[in-house]
N, C-alpha and C positions, 0 to 999 in steps of 0.2 A: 504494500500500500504506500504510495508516494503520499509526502508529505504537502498541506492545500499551498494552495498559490497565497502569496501576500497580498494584501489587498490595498490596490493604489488608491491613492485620496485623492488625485487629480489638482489641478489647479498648477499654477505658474510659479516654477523653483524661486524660492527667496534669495536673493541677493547675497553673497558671502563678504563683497565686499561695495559698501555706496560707491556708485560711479557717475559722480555728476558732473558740472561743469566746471567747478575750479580743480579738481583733478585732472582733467582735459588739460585746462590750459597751465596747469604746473609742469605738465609731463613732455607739451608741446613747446615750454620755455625751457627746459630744460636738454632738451633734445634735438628739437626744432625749431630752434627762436624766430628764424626767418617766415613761418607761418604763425606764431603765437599771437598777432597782434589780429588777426583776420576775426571777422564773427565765427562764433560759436553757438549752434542751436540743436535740445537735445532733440533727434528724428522720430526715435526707434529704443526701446528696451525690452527683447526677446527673453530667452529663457536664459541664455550664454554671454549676450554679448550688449552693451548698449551701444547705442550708434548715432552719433553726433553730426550735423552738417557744418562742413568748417568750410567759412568764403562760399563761390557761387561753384566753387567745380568739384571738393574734395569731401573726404567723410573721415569720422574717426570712426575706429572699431576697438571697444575696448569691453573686453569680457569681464562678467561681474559675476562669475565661478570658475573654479579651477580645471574643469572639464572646459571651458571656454579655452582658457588659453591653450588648453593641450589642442584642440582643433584648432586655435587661427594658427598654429604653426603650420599644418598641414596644407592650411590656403595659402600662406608665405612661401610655403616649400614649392609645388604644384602650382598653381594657376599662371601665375608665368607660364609657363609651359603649356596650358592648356588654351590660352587664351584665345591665341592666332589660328586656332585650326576652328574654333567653332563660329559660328552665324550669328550667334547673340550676344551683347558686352555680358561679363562678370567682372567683379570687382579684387581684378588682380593688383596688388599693393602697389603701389607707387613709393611707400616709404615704409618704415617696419619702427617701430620701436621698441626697447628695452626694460625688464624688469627694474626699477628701483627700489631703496630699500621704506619707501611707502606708500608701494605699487609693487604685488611681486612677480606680476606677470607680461607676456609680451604683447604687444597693442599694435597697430598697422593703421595705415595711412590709407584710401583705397580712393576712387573716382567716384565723384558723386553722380548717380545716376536720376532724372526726372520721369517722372512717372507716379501713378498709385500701383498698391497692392491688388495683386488681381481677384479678390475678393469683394474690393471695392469698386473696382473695376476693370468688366468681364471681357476678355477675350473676345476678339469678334468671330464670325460667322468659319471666316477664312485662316483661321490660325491655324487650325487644326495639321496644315502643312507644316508649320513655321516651328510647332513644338514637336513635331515628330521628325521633323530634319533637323532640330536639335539635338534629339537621343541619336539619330542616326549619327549625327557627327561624336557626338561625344560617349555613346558606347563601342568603343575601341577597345583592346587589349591592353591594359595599364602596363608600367616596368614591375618587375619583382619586389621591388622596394616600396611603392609604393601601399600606402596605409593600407588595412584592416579594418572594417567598423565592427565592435561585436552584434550592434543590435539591427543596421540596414546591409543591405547585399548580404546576409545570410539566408541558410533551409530556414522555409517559413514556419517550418515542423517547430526552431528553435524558440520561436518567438508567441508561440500557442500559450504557455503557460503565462506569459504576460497578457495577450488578449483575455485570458481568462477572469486577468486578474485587473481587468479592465470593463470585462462584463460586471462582476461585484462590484466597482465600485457605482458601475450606472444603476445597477440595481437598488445600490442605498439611497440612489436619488429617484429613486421611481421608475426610470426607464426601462424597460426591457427591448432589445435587438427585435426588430424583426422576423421573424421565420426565414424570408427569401434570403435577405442578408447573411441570417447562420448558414444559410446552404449555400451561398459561393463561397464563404470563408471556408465549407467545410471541403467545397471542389479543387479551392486554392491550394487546400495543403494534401488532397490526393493528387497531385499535378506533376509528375516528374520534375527532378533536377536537372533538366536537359541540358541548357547552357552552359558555354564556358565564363566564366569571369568579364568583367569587363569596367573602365571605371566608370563608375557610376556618380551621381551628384549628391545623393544620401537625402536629401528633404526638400525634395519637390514640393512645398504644399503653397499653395496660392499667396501667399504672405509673406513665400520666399520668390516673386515671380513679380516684374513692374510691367502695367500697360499702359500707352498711351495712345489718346485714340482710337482705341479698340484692335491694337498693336501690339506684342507682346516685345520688349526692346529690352530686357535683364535679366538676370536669372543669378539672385542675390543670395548669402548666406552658404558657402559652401564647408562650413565644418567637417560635414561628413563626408565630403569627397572621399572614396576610397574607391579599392575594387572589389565586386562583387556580382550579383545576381542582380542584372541589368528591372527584373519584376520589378525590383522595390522602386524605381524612379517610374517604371510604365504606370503605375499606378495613378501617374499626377494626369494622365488624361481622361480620370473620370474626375479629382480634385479641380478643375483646371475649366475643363471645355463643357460647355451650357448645351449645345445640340447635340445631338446625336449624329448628325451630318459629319460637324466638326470632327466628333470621335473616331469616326469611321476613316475622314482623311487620316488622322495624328496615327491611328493605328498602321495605316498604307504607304504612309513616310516614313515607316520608321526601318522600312526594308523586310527583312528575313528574319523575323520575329516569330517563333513554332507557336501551336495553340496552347501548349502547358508553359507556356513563358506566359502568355495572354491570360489564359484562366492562375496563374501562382499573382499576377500582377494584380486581379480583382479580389485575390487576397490580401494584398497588399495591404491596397485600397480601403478594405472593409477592418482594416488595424488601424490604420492612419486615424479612421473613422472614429472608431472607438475612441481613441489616444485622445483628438482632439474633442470629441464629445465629454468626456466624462473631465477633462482639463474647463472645457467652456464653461459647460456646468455649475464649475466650481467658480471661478470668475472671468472670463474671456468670453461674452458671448458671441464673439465674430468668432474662435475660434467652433464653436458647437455648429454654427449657422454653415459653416464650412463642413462639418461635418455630414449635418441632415441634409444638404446639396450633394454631394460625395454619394450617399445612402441612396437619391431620389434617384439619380442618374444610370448607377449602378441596377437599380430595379426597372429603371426604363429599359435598359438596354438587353436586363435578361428578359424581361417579358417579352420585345421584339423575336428576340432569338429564338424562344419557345415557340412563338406564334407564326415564323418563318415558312 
């Protein structure tokens, strides 16, 4: 008898360390004087990182837990290198900075890109190309060296016990999953491992994704960049794209994609789901709203499929 899954309490990791603006620009006086004197305005404060606009072109990125810093190194290391081969900007460093002794982690400098959150604002009709010729470019074979993530590009087999423990905790809120939704979760994780590896961007989810007029022109936050099981980012074209239409291109661009890479991706998707439902929940309600759009979609598209 294995022992129960922990039960997540959801909601947005607390801060290890305050990251506001006079720590910005102590760290940018001290390192970067030559920008210190520009405006400074907080953007953005995710789970890892907080994100400042400094002047009209540039961003801080300065993580406010220790899991933060260990991923901006990964995007210090990598996105350089990734930058040039793909179609959409990401936010490759322009400048890096250093742990101090109060500040003990590393910070980075990156391009400031305009646009909203694709949550707030939805991808148009015709993206559906645009994000699927993103994975096609940037699902490649990664080097040997490059990262690991333990909990994205893994068997989705791995990551059950945490959905589980993501069902409890919507269940202490009331919610109970769907039917249709447990049964592509449950197809996802009967799906072969068929792929090989490939680097993947680790958090596709709309909030990591900027559009402008109905344009998708970013693809923000890559902590988790590693390599892996390309599902976990296919996933974002049910996070992501409002028609069905849409879906159908992003699936067509994406090339030579097997159907158990497709059906592990809507498992993905129905994690994602959870993750960010039973997090909104608790206090984010854009992120829940993200969610039950995720769930809608995901059930459109299987009842089509049935009714084929």
């Amino acid at each position: 008898m294995t022992a129960p899954s922990p039960v997540h309490r959801g909601g947005t990791p607390a801060a290890e360390i305050p990251v506001g603006l006079d720590l910005a620009r102590q760290l940018l006086a001290r390192q970067h004087p030559d920008l210190a004197d520009l405006p400074i305005v907080l953007a953005a404060e995710g789970w890892d990182n907080a994100v400042f606009r400094l002047g009209d072109h540039l961003a801080l990125r300065l993580p406010r837990r220790a899991v933060g810093a260990e991923l901006i190194l990964h995007e210090q290391r990598w996105l350089p290198e990734l930058k040039d081969r793909l179609p959409l900007a990401i936010p490759a460093p322009v400048r890096v900075g250093a742990a101090e002794a109060f500040y003990p982690w590393p910070w980075s400098i990156t391009p400031w890109f305009e646009g909203e959150t694709a949550d707030l604002a939805l991808p148009g009709e015709d993206q559906g190309e645009v994000l699927g010729g993103f994975f096609k470019a940037l699902h490649q074979p990664a080097p040997q060296d490059a990262p690991r993530n333990p909990v994205r590009g893994v068997p989705l087999a791995t990551r059950a016990a945490a959905f589980e423990a993501r069902g409890v905790g919507l269940r202490d809120k009331g919610v109970r999953l769907a039917t249709n939704i447990l049964a592509i979760w449950d197809d996802g994780l009967a799906a072969p491992d068929d792929a090989a590896p490939t680097w993947i961007q680790g958090d596709p989810h709309p909030r990591n994704v900027l559009v402008t007029d109905g344009r998708i022109t970013a693809i923000i936050d890559w902590g988790d960049l590693a390599q892996g099981d390309r599902a976990s980012d296919l996933a974002a074209v049910w996070m992501l794209l409002p028609s069905a239409d849409a879906r159908r291109r992003a699936m067509a661009a994406c090339g030579a994609v097997s159907d158990a890479t497709w059906r592990r991706a809507r498992g993905w998707a129905v994690l994602y789901g959870a993750m960010l439902l039973d997090a909104g929940l608790t206090d984010d309600p854009r992120m829940a709203a993200i969610a039950r759009a995720t769930f809608a979609r995901l059930i459109e598209d299987d009842k089509a499929e049935a009714g084929a």
